[in-house]
Every structure is written in C-alpha cells, then in structure tokens.
Biopython code that builds the backbone (N, CA, C, O; Angstrom):
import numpy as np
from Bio.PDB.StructureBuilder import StructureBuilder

atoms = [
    (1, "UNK", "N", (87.564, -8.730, 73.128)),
    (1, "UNK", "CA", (87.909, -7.743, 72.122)),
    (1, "UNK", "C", (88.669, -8.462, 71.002)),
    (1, "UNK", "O", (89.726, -9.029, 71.281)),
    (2, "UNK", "N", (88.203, -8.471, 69.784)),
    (2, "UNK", "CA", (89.027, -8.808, 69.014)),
    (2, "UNK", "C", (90.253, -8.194, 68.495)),
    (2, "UNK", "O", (90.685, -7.117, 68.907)),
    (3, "UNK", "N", (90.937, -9.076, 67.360)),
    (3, "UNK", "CA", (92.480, -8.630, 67.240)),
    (3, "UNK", "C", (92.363, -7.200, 66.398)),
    (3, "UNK", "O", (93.153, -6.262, 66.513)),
    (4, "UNK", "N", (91.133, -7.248, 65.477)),
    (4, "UNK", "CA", (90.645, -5.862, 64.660)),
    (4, "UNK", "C", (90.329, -5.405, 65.563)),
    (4, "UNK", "O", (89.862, -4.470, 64.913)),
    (5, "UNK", "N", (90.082, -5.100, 66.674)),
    (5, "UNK", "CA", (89.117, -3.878, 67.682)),
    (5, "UNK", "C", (90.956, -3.431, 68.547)),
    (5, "UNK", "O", (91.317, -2.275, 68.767)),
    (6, "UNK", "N", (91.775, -4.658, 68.865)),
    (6, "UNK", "CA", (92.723, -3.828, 69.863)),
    (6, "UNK", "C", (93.808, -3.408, 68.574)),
    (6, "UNK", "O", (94.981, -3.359, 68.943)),
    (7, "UNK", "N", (93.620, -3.169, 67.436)),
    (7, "UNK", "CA", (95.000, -2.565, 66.740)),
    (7, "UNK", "C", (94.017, -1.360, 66.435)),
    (7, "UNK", "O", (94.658, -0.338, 66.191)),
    (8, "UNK", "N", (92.783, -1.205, 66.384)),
    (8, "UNK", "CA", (92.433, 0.076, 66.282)),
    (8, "UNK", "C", (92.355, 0.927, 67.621)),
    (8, "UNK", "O", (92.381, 2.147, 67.456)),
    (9, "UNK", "N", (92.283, 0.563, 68.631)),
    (9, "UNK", "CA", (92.979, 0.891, 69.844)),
    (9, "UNK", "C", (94.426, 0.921, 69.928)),
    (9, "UNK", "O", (94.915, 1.620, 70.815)),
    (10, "UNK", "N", (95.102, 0.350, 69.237)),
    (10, "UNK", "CA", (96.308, 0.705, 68.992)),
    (10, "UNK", "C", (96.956, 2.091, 68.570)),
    (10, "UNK", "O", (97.656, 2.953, 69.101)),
    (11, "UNK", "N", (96.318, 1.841, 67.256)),
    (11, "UNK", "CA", (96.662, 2.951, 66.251)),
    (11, "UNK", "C", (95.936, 4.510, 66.956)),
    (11, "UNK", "O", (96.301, 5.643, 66.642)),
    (12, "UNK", "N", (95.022, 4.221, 67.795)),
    (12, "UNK", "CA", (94.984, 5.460, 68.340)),
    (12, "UNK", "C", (95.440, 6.117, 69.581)),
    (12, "UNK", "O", (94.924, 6.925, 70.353)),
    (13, "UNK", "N", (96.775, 5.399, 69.510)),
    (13, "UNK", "CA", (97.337, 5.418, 71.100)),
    (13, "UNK", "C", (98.984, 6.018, 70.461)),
    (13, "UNK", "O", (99.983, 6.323, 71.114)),
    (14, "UNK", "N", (98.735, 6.032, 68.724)),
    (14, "UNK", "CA", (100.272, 6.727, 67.793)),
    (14, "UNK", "C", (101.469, 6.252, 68.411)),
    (14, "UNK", "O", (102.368, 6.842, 69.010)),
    (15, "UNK", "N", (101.225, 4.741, 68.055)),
    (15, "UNK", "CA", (102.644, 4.439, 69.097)),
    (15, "UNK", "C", (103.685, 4.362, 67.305)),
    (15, "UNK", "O", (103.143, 4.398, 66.200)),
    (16, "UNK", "N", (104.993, 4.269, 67.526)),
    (16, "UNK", "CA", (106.165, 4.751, 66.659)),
    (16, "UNK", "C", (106.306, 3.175, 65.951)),
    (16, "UNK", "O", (107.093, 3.277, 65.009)),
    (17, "UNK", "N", (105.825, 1.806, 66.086)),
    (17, "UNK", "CA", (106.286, 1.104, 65.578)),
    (17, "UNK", "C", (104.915, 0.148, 64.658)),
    (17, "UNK", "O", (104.464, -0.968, 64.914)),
    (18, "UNK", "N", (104.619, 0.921, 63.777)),
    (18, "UNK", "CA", (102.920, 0.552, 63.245)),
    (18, "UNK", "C", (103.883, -0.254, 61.800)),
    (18, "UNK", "O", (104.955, 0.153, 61.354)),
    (19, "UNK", "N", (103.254, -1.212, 61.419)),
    (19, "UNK", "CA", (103.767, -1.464, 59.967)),
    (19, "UNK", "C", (102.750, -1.058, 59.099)),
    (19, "UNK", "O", (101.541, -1.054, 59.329)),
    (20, "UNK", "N", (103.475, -0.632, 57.838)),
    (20, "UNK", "CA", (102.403, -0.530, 56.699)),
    (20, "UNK", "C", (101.692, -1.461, 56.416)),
    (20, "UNK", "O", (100.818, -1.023, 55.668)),
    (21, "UNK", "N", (101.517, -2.849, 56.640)),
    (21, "UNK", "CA", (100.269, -4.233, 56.692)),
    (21, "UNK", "C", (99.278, -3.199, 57.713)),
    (21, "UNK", "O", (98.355, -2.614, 57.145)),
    (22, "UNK", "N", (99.428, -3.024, 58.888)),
    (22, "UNK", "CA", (98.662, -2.737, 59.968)),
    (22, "UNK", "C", (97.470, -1.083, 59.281)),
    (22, "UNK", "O", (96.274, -0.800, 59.351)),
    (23, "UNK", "N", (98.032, -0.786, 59.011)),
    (23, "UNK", "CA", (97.166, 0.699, 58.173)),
    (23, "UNK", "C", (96.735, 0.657, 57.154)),
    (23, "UNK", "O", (95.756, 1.237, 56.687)),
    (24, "UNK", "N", (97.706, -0.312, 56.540)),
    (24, "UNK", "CA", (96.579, -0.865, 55.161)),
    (24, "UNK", "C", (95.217, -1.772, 55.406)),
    (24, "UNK", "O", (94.247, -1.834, 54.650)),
    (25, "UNK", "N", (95.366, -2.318, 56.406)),
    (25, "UNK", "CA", (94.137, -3.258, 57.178)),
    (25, "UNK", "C", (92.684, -2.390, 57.485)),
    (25, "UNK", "O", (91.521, -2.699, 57.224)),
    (26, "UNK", "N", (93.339, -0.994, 58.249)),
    (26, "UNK", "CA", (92.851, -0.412, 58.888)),
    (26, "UNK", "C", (91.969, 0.394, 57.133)),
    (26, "UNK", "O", (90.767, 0.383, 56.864)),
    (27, "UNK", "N", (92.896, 0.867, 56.449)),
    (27, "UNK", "CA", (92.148, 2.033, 55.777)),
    (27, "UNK", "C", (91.181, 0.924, 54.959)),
    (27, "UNK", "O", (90.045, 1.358, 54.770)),
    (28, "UNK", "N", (91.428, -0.416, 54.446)),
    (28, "UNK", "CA", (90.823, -1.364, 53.472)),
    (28, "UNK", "C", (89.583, -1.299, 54.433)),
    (28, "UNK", "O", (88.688, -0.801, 53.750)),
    (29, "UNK", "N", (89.119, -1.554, 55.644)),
    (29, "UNK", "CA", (88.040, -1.558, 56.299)),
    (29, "UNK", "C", (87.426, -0.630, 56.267)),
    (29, "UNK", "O", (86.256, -1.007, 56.214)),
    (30, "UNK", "N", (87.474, 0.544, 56.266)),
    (30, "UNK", "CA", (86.955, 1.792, 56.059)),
    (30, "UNK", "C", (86.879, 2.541, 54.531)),
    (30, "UNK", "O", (86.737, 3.725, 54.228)),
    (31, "UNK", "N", (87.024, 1.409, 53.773)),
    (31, "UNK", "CA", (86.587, 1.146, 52.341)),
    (31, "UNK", "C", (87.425, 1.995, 51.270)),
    (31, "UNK", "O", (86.927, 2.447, 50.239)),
    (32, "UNK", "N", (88.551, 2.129, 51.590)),
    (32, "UNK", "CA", (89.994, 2.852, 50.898)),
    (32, "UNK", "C", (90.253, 1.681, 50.191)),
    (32, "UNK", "O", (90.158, 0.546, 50.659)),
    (33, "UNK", "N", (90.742, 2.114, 48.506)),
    (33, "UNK", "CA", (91.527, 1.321, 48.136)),
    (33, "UNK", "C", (92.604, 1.652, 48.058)),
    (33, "UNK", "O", (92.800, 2.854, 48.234)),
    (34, "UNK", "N", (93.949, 0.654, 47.726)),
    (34, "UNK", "CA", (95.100, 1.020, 47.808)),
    (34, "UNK", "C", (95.534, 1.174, 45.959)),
    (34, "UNK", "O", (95.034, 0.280, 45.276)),
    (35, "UNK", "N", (95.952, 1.680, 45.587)),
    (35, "UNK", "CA", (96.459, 2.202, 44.199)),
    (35, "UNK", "C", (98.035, 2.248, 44.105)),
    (35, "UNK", "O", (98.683, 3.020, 44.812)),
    (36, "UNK", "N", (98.851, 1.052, 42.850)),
    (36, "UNK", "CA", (99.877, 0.955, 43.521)),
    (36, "UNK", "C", (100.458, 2.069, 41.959)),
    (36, "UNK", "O", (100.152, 1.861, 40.784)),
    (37, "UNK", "N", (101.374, 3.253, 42.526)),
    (37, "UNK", "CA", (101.988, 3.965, 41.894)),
    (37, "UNK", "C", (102.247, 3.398, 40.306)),
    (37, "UNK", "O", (102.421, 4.355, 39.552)),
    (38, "UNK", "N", (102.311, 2.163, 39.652)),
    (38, "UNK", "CA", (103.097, 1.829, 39.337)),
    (38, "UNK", "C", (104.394, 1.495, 38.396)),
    (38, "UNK", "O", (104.518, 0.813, 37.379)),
    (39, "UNK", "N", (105.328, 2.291, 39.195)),
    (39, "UNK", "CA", (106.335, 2.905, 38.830)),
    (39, "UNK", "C", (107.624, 1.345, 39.895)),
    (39, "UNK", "O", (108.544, 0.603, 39.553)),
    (40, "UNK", "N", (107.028, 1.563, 40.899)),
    (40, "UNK", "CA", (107.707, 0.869, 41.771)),
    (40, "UNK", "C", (108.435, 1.718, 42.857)),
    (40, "UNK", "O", (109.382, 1.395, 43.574)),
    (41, "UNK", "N", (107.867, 2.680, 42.802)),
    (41, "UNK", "CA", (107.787, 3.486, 43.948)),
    (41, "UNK", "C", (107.615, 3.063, 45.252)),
    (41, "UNK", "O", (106.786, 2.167, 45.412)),
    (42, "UNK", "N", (108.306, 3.567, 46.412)),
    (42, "UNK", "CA", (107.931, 3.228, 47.734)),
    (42, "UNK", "C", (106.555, 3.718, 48.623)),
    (42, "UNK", "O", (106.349, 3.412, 49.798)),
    (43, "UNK", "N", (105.593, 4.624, 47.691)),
    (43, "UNK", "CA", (104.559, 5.202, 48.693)),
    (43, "UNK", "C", (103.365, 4.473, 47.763)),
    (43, "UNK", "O", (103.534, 4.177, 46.580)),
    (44, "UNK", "N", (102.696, 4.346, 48.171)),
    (44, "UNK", "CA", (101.302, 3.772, 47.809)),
    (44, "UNK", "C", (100.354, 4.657, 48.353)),
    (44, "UNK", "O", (100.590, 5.324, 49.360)),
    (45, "UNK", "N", (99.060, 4.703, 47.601)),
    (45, "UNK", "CA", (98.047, 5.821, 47.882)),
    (45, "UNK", "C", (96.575, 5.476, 47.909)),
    (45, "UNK", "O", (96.017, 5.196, 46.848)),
    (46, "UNK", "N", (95.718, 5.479, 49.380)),
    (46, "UNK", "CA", (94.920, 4.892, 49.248)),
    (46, "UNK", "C", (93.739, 6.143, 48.727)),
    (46, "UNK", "O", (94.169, 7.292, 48.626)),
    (47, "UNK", "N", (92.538, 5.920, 48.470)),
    (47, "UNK", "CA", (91.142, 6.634, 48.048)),
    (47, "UNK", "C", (90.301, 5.921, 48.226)),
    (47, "UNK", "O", (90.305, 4.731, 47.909)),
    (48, "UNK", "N", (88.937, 6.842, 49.064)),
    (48, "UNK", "CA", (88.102, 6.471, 49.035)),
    (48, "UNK", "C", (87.514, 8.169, 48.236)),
    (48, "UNK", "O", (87.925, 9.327, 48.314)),
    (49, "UNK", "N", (86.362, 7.478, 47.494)),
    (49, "UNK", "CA", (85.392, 8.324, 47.599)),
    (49, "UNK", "C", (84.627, 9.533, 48.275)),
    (49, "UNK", "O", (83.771, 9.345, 49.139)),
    (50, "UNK", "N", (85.020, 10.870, 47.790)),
    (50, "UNK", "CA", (84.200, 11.557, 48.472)),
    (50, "UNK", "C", (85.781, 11.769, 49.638)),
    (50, "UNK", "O", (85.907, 12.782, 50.325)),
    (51, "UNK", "N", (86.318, 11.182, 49.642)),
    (51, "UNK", "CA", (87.760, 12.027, 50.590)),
    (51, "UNK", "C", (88.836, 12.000, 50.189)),
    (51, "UNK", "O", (89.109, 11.273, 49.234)),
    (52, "UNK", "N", (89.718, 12.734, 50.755)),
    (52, "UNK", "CA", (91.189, 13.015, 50.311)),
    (52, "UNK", "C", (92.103, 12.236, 50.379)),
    (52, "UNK", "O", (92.163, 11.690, 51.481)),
    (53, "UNK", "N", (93.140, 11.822, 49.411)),
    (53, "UNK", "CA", (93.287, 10.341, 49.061)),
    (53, "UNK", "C", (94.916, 10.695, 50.460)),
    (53, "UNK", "O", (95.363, 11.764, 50.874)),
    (54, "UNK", "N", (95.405, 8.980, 50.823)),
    (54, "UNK", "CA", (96.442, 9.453, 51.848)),
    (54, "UNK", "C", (97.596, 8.006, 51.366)),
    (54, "UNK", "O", (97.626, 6.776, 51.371)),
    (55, "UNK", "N", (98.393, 9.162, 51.000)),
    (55, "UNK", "CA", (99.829, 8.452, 50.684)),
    (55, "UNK", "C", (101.087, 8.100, 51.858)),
    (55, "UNK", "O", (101.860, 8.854, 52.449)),
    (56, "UNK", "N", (100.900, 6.532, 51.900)),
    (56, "UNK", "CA", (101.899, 6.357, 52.845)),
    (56, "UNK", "C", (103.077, 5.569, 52.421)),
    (56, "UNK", "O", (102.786, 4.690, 51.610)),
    (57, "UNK", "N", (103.993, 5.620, 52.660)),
    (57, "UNK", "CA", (105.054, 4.634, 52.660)),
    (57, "UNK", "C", (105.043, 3.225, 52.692)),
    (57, "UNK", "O", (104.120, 2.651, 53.271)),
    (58, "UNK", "N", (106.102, 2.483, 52.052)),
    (58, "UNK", "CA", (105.764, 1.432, 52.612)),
    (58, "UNK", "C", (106.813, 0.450, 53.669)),
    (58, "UNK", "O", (106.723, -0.689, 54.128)),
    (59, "UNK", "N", (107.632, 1.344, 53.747)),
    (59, "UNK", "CA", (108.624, 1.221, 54.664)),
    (59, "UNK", "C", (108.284, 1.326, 56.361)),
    (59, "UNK", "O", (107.543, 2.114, 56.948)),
    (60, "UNK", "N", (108.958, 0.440, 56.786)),
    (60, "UNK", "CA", (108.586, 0.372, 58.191)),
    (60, "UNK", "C", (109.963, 0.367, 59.117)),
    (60, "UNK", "O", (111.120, 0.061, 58.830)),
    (61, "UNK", "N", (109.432, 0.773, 60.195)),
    (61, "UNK", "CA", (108.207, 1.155, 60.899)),
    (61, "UNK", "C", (107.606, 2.876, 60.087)),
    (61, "UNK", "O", (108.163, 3.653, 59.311)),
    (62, "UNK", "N", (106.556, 2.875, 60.606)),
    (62, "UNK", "CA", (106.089, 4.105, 59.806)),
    (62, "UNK", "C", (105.929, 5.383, 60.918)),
    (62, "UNK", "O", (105.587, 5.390, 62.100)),
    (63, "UNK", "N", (106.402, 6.629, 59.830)),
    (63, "UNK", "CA", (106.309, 7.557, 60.786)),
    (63, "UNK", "C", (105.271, 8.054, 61.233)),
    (63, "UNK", "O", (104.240, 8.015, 60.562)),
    (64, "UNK", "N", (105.317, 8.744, 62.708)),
    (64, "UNK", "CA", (103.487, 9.282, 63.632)),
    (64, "UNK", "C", (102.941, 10.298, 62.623)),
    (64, "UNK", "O", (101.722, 10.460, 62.561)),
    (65, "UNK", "N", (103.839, 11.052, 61.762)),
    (65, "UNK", "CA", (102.649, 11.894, 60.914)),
    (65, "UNK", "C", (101.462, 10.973, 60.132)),
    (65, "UNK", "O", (100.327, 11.387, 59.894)),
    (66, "UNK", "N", (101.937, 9.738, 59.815)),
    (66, "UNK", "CA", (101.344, 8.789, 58.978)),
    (66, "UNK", "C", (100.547, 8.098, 59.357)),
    (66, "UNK", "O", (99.597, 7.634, 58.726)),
    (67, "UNK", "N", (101.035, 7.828, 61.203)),
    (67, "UNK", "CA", (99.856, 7.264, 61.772)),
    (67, "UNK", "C", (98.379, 8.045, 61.936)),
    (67, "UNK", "O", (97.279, 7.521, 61.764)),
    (68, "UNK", "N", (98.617, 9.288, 62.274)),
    (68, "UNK", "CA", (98.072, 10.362, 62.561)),
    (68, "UNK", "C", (96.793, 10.557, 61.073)),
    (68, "UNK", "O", (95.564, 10.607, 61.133)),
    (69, "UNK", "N", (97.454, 10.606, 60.201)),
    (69, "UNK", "CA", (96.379, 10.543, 59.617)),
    (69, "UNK", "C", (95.358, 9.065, 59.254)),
    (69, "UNK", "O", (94.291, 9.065, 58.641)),
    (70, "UNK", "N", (95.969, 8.056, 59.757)),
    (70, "UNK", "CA", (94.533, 6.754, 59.733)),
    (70, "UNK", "C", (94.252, 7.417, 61.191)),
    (70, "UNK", "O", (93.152, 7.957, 61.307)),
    (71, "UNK", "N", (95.059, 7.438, 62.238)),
    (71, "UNK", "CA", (93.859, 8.312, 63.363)),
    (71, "UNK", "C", (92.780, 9.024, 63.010)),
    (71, "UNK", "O", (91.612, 8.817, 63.339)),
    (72, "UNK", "N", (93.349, 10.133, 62.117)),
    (72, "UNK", "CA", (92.097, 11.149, 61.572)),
    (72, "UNK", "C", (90.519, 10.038, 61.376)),
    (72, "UNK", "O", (89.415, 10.264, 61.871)),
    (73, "UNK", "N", (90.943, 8.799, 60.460)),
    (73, "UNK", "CA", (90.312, 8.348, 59.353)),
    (73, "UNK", "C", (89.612, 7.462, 60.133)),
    (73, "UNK", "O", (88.465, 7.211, 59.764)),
    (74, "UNK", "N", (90.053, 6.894, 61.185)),
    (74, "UNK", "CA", (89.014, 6.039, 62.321)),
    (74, "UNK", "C", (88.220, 7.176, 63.179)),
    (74, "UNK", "O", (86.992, 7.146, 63.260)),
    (75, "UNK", "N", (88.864, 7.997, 63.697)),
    (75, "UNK", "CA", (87.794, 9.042, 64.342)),
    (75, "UNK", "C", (86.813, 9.817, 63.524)),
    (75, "UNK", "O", (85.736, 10.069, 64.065)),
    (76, "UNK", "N", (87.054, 10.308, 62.090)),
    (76, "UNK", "CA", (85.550, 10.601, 61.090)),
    (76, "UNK", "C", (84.965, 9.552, 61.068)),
    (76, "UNK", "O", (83.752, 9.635, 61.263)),
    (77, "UNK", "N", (85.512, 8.253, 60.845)),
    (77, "UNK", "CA", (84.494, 7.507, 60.390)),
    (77, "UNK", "C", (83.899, 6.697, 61.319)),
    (77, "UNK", "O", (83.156, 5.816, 60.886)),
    (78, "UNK", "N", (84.128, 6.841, 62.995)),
    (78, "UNK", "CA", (83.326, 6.366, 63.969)),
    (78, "UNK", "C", (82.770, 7.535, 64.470)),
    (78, "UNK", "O", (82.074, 7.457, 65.483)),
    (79, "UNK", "N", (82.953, 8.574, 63.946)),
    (79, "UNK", "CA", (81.784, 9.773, 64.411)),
    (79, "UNK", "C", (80.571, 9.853, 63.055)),
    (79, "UNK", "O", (79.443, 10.305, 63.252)),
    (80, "UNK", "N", (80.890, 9.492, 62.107)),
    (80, "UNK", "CA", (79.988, 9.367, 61.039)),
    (80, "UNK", "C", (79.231, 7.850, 61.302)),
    (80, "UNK", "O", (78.153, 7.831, 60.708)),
    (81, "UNK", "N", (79.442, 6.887, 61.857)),
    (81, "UNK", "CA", (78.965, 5.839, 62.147)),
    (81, "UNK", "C", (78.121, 6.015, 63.135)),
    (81, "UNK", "O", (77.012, 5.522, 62.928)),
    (82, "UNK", "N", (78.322, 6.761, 64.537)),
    (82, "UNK", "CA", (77.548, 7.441, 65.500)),
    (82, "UNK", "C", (76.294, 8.067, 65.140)),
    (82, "UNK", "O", (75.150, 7.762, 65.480)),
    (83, "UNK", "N", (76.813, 9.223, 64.212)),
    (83, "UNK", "CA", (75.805, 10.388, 63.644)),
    (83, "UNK", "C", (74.458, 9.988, 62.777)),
    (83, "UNK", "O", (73.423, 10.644, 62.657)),
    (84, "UNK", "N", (74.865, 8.442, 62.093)),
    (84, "UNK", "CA", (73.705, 7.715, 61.200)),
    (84, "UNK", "C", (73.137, 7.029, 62.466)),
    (84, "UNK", "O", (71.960, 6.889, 62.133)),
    (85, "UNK", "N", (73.249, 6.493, 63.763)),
    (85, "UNK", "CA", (71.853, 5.651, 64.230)),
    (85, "UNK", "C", (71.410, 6.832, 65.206)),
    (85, "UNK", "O", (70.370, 6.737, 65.858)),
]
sb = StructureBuilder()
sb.init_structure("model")
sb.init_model(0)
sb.init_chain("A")
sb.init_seg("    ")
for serial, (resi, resn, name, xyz) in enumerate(atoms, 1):
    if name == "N":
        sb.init_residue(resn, " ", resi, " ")
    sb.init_atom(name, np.array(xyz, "f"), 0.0, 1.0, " ", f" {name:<3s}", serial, name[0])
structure = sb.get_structure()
C-alpha cells in the first residue's frame, strides 16, 4: 500500500491530528485547486469545478468538521470513479 493509499485510509478513520499539508494533498489529487485569499488570511479555499468550493484553515492540527468534509470528497469521488467502469 502506498504512502498516498494509507493517509487516505487515514483521513477516513477522522482521526483529530490531520495537518493542513495532508488535505491539501488529498483535495490537489482529486483535482481542487487551492486559491490563496490574498489578504493573508488564515483559511484558504479549495474549488473544483462543478462542486462546492471547501474552506479550511491553515492551522494545525485541524478540526474533524474539516476533516469530514475531504471525507465527504474521497467517498463522492470513489463512488463516481466506481459508477464510470
């Protein structure tokens, strides 16, 4: 298993100590870009196309509401990966 396959097994296990590197990894693979406020703000906001853009912090560790939604964003997009073969 690679090191990309066990942090997405990670991240869906919502454990409390995720860094913002680790979800930014995650959403950049699933073709989110990150958009930096810039103001110099602490939240950064990723978008993809066609979905609802998700603003996280960049402070760590990050909170489970935050994990919760890249959870959302790996489970659509490995049920949409399913649903095409």
């Amino acid at each position: 298993m690679s090191h990309f396959d066990k942090l997405l097994q990670r991240i869906l296990t919502l454990p409390k100590d995720v860094r913002f590197e680790e979800l930014k990894k995650i959403l950049e693979y699933y073709g989110y870009e990150m958009s930096n406020p810039g103001t110099g703000g602490s939240h950064l906001t990723f978008r993809k196309k066609g979905r609802a853009p998700i603003t996280i912090p960049k402070n760590s560790p990050i909170k489970v509401a935050y994990v919760k939604l890249v959870k959302e964003v790996i489970e659509r997009e490995t049920s949409t990966d399913e649903n095409d073969r």
